[in-house]
C-alpha positions in Angstrom: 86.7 59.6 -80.8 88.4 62.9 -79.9 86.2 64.7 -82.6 82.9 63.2 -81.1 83.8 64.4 -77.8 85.1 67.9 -79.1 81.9 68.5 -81.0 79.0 66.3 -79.6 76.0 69.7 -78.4 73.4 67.2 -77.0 73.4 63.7 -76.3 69.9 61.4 -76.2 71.1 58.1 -74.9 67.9 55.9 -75.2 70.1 52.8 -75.8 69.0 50.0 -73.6 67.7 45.8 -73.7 64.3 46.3 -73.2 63.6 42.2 -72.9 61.5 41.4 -69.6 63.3 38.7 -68.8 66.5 39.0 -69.7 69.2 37.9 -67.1 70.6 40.4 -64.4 73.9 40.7 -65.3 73.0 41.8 -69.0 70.8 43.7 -67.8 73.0 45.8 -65.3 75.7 45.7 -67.9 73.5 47.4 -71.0 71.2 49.8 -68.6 73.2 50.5 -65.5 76.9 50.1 -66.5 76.8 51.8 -70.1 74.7 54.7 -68.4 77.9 55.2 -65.9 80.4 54.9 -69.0 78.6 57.3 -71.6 77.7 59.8 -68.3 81.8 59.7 -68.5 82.1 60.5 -72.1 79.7 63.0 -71.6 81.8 64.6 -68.6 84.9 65.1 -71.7 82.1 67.0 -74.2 83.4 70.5 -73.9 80.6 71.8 -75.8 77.5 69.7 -74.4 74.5 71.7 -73.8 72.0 68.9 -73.1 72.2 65.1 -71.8 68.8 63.8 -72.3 68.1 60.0 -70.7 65.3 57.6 -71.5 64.3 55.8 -68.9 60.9 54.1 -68.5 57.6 55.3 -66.6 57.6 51.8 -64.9 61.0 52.2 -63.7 58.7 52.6 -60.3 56.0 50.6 -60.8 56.4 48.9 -57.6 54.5 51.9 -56.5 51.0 52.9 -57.4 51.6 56.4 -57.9 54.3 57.7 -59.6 56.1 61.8 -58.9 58.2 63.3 -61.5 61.4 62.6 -58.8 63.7 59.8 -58.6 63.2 57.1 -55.9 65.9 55.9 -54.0 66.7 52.1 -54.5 67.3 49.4 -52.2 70.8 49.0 -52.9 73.7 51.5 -54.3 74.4 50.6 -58.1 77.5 50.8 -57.7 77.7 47.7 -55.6 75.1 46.1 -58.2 77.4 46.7 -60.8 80.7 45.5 -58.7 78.9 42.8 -57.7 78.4 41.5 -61.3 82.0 41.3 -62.7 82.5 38.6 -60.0 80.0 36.7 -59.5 79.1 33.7 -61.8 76.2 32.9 -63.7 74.5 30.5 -61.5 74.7 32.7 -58.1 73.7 35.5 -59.7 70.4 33.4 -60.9 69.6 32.7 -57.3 70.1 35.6 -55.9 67.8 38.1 -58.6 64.6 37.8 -57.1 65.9 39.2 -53.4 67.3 41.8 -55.3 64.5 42.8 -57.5 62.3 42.8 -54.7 58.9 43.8 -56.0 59.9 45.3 -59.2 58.1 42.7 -61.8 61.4 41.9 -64.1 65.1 42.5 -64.6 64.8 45.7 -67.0 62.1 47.5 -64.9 64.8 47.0 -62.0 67.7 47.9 -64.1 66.0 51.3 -65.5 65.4 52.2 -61.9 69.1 51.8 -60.8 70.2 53.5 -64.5 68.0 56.9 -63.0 70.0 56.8 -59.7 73.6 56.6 -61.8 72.4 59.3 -63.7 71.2 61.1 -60.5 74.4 60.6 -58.7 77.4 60.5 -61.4 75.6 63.4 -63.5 78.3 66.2 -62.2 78.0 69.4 -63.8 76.1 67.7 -66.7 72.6 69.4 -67.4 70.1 66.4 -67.3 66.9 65.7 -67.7 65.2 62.1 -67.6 62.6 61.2 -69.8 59.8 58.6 -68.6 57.8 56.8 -71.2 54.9 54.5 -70.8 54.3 51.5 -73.2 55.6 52.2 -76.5 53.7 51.5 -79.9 53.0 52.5 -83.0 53.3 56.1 -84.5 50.5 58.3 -84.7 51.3 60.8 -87.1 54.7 60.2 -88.5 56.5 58.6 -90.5 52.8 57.8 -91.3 49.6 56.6 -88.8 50.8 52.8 -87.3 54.3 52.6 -89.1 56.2 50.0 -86.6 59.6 48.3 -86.7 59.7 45.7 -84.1 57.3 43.1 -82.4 57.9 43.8 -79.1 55.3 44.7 -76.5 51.5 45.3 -78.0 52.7 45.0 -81.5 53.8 41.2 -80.6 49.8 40.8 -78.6 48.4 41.8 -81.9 50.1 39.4 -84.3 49.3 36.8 -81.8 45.9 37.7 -81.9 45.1 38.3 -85.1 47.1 34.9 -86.1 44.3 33.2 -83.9 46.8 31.9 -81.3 46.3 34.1 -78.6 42.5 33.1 -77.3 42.7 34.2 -73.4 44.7 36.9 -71.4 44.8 36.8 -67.7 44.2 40.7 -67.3 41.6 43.1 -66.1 39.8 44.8 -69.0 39.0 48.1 -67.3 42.7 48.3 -66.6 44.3 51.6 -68.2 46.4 50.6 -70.9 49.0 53.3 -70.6 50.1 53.3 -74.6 52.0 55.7 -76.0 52.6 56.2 -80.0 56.2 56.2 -80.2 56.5 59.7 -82.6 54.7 61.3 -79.8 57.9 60.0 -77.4 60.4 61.5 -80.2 58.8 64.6 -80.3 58.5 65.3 -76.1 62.1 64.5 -76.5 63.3 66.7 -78.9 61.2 69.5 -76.8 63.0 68.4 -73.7 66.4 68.3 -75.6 65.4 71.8 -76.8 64.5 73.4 -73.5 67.3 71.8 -71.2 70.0 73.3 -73.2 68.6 76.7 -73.6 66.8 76.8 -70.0 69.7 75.3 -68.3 67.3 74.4 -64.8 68.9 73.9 -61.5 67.7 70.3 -60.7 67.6 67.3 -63.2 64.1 67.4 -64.8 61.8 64.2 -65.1 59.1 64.0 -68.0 56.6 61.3 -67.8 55.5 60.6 -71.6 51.9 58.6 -71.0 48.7 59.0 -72.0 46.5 58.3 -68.8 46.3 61.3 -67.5 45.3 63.2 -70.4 43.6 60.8 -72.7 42.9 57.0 -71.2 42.4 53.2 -72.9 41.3 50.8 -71.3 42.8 47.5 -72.3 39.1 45.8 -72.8 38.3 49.0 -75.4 41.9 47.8 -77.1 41.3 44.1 -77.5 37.8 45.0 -79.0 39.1 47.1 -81.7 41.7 44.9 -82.2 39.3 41.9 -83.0 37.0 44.4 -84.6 40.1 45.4 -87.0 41.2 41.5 -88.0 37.8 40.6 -88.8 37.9 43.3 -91.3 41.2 43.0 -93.3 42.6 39.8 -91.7 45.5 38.4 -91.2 47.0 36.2 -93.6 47.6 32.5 -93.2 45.9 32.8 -89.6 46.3 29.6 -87.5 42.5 29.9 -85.8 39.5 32.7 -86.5 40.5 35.7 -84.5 39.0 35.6 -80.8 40.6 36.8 -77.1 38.7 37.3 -74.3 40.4 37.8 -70.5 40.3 36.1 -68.0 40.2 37.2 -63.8 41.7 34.3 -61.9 43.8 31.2 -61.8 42.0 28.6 -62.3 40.1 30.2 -65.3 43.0 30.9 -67.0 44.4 27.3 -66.6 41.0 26.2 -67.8 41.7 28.4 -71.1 45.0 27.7 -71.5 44.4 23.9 -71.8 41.3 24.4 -74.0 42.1 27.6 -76.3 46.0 27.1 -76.5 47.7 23.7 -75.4 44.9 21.2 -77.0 44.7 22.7 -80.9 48.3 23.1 -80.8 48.8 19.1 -80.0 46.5 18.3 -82.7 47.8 20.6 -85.0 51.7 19.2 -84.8 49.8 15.2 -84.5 48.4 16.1 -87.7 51.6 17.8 -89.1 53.7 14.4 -87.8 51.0 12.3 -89.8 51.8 14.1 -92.5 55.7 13.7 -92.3 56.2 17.3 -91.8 57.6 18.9 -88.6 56.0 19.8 -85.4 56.3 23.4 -84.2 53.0 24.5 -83.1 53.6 23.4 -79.0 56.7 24.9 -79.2 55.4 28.8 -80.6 52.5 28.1 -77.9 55.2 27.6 -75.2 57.2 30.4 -76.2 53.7 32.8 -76.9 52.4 31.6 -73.1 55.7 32.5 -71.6 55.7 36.0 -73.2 51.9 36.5 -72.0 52.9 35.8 -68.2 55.8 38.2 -68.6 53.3 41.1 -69.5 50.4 39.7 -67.6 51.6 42.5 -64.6 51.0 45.1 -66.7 47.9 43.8 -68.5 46.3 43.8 -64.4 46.9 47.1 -63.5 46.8 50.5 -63.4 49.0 53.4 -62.4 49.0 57.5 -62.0 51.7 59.6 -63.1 51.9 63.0 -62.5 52.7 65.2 -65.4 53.4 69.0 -64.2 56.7 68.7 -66.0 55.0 67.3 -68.9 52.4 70.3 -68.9 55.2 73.0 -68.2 56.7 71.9 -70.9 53.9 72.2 -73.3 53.2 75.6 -72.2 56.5 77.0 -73.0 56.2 75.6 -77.1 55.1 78.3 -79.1 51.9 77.7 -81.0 54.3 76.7 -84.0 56.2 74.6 -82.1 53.3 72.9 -80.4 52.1 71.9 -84.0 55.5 70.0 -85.1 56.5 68.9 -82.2 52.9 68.0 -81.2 53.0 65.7 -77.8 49.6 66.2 -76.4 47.5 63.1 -76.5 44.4 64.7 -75.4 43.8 64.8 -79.5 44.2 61.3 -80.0 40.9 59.1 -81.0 41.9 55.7 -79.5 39.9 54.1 -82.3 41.6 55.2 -85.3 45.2 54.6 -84.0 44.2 51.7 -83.0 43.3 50.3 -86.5 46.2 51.9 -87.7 48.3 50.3 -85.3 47.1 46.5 -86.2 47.4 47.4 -90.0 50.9 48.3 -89.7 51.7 45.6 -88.1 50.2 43.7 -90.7 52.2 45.5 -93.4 55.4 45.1 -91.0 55.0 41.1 -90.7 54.0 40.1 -94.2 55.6 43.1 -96.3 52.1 42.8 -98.4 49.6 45.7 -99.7 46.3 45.5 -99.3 46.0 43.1 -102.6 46.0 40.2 -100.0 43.0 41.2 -98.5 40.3 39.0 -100.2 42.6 35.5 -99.9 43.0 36.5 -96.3 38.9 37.2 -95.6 38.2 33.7 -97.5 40.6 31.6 -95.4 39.0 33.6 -92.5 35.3 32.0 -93.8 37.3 28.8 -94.2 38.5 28.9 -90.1 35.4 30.4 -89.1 32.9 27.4 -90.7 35.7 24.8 -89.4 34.9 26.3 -85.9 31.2 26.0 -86.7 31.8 22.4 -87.9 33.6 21.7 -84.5 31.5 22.8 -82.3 28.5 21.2 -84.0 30.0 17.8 -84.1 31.0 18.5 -80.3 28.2 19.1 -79.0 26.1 16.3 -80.6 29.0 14.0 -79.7 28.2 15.3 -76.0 24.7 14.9 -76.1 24.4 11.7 -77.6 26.8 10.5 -74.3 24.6 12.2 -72.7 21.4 10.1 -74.1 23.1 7.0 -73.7 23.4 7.6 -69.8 20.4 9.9 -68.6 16.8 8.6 -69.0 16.2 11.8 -68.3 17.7 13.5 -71.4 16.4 10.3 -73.4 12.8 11.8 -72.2 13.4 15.6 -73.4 14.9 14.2 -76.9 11.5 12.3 -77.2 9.8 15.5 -76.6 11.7 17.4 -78.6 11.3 14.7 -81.8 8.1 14.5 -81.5 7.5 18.5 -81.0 8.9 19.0 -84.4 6.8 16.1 -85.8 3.5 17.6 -84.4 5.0 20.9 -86.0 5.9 19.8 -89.6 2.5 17.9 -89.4 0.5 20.7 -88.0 2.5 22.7 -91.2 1.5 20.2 -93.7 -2.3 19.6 -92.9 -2.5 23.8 -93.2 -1.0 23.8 -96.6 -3.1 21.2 -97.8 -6.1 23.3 -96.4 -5.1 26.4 -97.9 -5.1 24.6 -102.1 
């Protein structure tokens, strides 16, 4: 330990539980407590040149638009994080949602009390706080769409392109403030880099999005990604690949029922007839949950200003621009897009592209059993309907004998013709 401290230069303390709806007290205990203790260590680092934080660009997103400064919360963290070591589970449960307020969830909270520790316990530390948006795949590096997790979008694309996720409650127009996550790394390095040579006078904040300089709209995401899983799909998919959104309550309900809840039933019925397991209600129940949880995000849209950002890129040299390239302006949506579901892919099932051709036949398979279904559904609904309107009895007449006439109009100018 004495060795870290005695030699540690710059520290980027990005640690954090990033789960939405994770409890309170975990939550103030990995993003506000271990900020206070590791802005302690830092205080013993002789030779620290640079204490770089990761916070999040929604660590405000009770408020429409967002400055490069740090808002002042409701209450101190300090008596957040006393409050925690003696309180017990169940009061602390109560009590969360007159604390959050109107932040959304526990960690967006948490990140905003983590920024005021770091604003208030930083000493003679030279700080600067770095904001990124929502996190996904790389761009550039390693290589285009590498990923490591299923958290956030990554997690919205398996479920889609598994055919489970058939509805979203979200507005498509929406900016979908994604970020690739090599383009974070390398506006942190640059920060790292010019905080301990620049040494500025106040603690720097860095918003890392893309809105400002390059926006997608969520609608333009799910379209590519249903445009990208009907070309090299999925493997094993549950249903053909389809998600649409949806723009109030009751629609959503309506889908949920429909699209989610009812094949899942059938699907464990026919799994119990069968003597295997159920499991399919309970991945639904768990999926829906998740899809509430990000449903805030999914519904809005927010403005951060960026003159830090910007500074920042101005002071690179053209070399250093290059490697540690952060400007998103040069991004095609499209293409990182389609990266981004294939990595994912290669992420979840550890295949190559040999799987491919299985995966587009069992697609045919889904998509002629959807066919099938809605065939069988909708004479099943019409011939209920026969049976209990004269009036569709009537039309069904006319129709039958429409095509007769037809096919015997047909027939008697064949015969004419030889």
């Amino acid at each position: 330990m004495q060795e870290l401290l005695s030699c540690t230069n710059v520290v980027f303390h990005c640690a954090a539980t990033v789960r939405f709806n994770d409890s309170l007290r975990h939550a103030v205990q990995l993003n506000v407590t271990a900020t206070q203790k590791l802005l302690l260590m830092a205080s013993q680092m002789p030779k620290l040149e640079a204490f770089i934080h990761i916070s999040t660009a929604f660590s405000n997103c009770n408020l429409q638009h967002i400055d490069e400064v740090i808002y002042p919360c409701p209450v101190e963290p300090k008596k957040i994080i006393d409050s925690m070591e003696w309180l017990d589970d169940a009061i602390v449960e109560e009590i969360t949602p007159k604390l959050i307020r109107d932040w959304p969830n526990t960690y967006t909270y948490t990140k905003a009390l983590g920024e005021m520790v770091v604003h208030q316990e930083s000493g003679n530390l030279n700080i600067a706080i770095v904001r990124p948006s929502i996190v996904g795949a790389t761009w550039q590096e390693p290589f285009p769409g590498w990923v490591d997790n299923v958290n956030g979008p990554s997690g919205l694309i398996i479920a889609t392109g598994k055919g489970f996720l058939r509805a979203l409650r979200g507005a498509p127009m929406a900016v979908a403030d994604l970020i690739p996550v090599d383009t974070v790394v390398n506006l942190t390095l640059a920060v790292g880099w010019y905080t301990a040579v620049h040494r500025p006078k106040s603690t720097l904040i860095y918003h890392c999005t893309s809105s400002n300089f390059n926006p997608c709209h969520w609608g333009k995401m799910g379209f590519q990604i249903l445009a990208t899983c009907e070309k090299i799909p999925f493997e094993r998919a549950f249903r053909r690949p389809y998600a649409d959104f949806t723009t109030n309550t009751i629609t959503t309900q309506y889908q949920n029922a429909v699209s989610h809840w009812a094949p899942a039933i059938i699907y464990d019925l026919y799994l119990r007839l069968t003597g295997r397991k159920p499991r399919m209600t309970k991945l639904m129940n768990r999926l829906l949950r998740t899809v509430s949880v990000l449903e805030y995000f999914v519904n809005r849209s927010w403005e951060w200003s960026t003159n830090n950002t910007e500074m920042l890129m101005s002071e690179l040299s053209p070399e250093d621009q290059r490697v540690f390239n952060f400007d998103v302006r040069q991004l095609n949506w499209l293409e990182y897009i389609e990266n981004y579901v294939l990595g994912v892919k290669k992420y979840l099932l550890k295949e190559d592209m040999a799987g491919v051709p299985e995966a587009k036949q069992h697609l045919r398979r889904l998509r002629n059993i959807h066919y099938l279904f809605n065939t069988a559904l909708f004479l099943i609904a019409w011939r209920l309907l026969i049976a209990r309107s004269q009036m569709a009895r009537n039309v069904w007449l006319f129709i039958v004998s429409l095509c007769y006439k037809c096919i015997s109009y047909f027939r008697a100018s064949s015969s004419l013709k030889a």
